[in-house]
C-alpha positions, 0 to 999 in steps of 0.5 A: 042715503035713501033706499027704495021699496025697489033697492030693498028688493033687488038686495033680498033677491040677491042674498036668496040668490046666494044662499041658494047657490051655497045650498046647492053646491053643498047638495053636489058636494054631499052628492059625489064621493071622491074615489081615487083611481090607483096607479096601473089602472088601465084606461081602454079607449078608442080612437075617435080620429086617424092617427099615423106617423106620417102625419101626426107630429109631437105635440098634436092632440088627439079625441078618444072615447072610453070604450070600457068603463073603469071600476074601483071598489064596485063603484065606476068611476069612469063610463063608457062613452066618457070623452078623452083626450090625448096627446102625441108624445113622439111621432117619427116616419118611416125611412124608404129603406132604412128607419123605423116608423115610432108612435107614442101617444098617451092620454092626457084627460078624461071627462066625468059627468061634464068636470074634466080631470087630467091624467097621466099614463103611461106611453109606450112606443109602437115601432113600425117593421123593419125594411130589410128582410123585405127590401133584400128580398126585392132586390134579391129578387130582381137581380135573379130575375135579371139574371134570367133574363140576360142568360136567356137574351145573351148566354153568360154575358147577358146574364152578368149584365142582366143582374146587376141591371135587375138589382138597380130595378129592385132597389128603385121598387124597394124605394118606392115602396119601402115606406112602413109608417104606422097608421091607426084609424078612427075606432082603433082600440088602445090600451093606457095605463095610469102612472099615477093615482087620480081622484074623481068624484064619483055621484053617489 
């Protein structure tokens, strides 16, 4: 086969166009020491979007940003204004009079100097409030206002029909109001801690 001044050229430009790359790459390799970043080590972020029981579900993701950078032997590892990501690991709504809102999230990912490294933290569960102190108390209170009423409007009679009908009407406004779902807004600030060592190379 005959090869051309052209071929002879294409194939040196390739080979120089290799052996810089593996130069490269040696460079970024000699440039970053790899630093491992210790179990329990907390991860601050802030929420870069809403995130709330009544409408996240298991499974959802979710972008934060790195809010204080992250330190291991004088050296940091992760910046401030690194972008995460997480994940929504349990997410359960508010009953109207009964049920607990629960929220879990956890971090799932950080970016460093544009490579991205999986994470695995720790991810503990925020219960919402209870209902029944407070739904006692609007039907408690209804059902004594109720009562009033009816002493007022019909002596003792009136006032045995008047509480029961007050307590119906506080038990309607307990229902209606009832719901305490948990709600986090953009720029919330969350506290996560590693349950594992990750490494990351660090440019040194």
């Amino acid at each position: 086969m005959h090869l051309t001044k052209r071929h002879y050229l294409m194939t040196g430009g390739a080979v120089l166009l290799a052996a810089a790359l593996t130069v490269s790459a040696a460079t970024l390799r000699a440039g970053s020491d790899p630093v491992m970043v210790p179990e329990r080590t907390a991860i601050h972020v802030t929420l870069d979007q809403a995130v709330a029981t009544n409408q996240s579900r298991p499974g959802d993701h979710f972008d934060a940003t790195v809010s204080e950078p992250v330190v291991v032997n004088g050296k940091t590892v992760i910046p401030q204004g690194a972008h995460a990501e997480g994940l929504v690991v349990d997410s359960r709504q508010s009953g109207r009079l009964k049920g607990r809102a629960r929220l879990q999230l956890a971090l799932q990912s950080v970016d460093v100097n544009g490579q991205n490294y999986d994470v695995r933290t720790i991810a503990h569960p925020r219960i919402g409030r209870n209902h029944k102190k407070r739904n006692w108390e609007w039907i408690g209170g209804s059902a004594a206002g109720g009562a009033v009423i009816g002493a007022l409007a019909g002596g003792g009679t009136g006032a045995l029909i008047g509480g029961p009908v007050g307590a119906g009407a506080g038990a309607t406004v307990a229902l209606v109001t009832g719901k305490k779902d948990i709600k986090l807004r953009a720029e919330t600030p969350l506290k996560f801690e590693l349950a594992e060592p990750v490494t990351i190379n660090v440019k040194g």
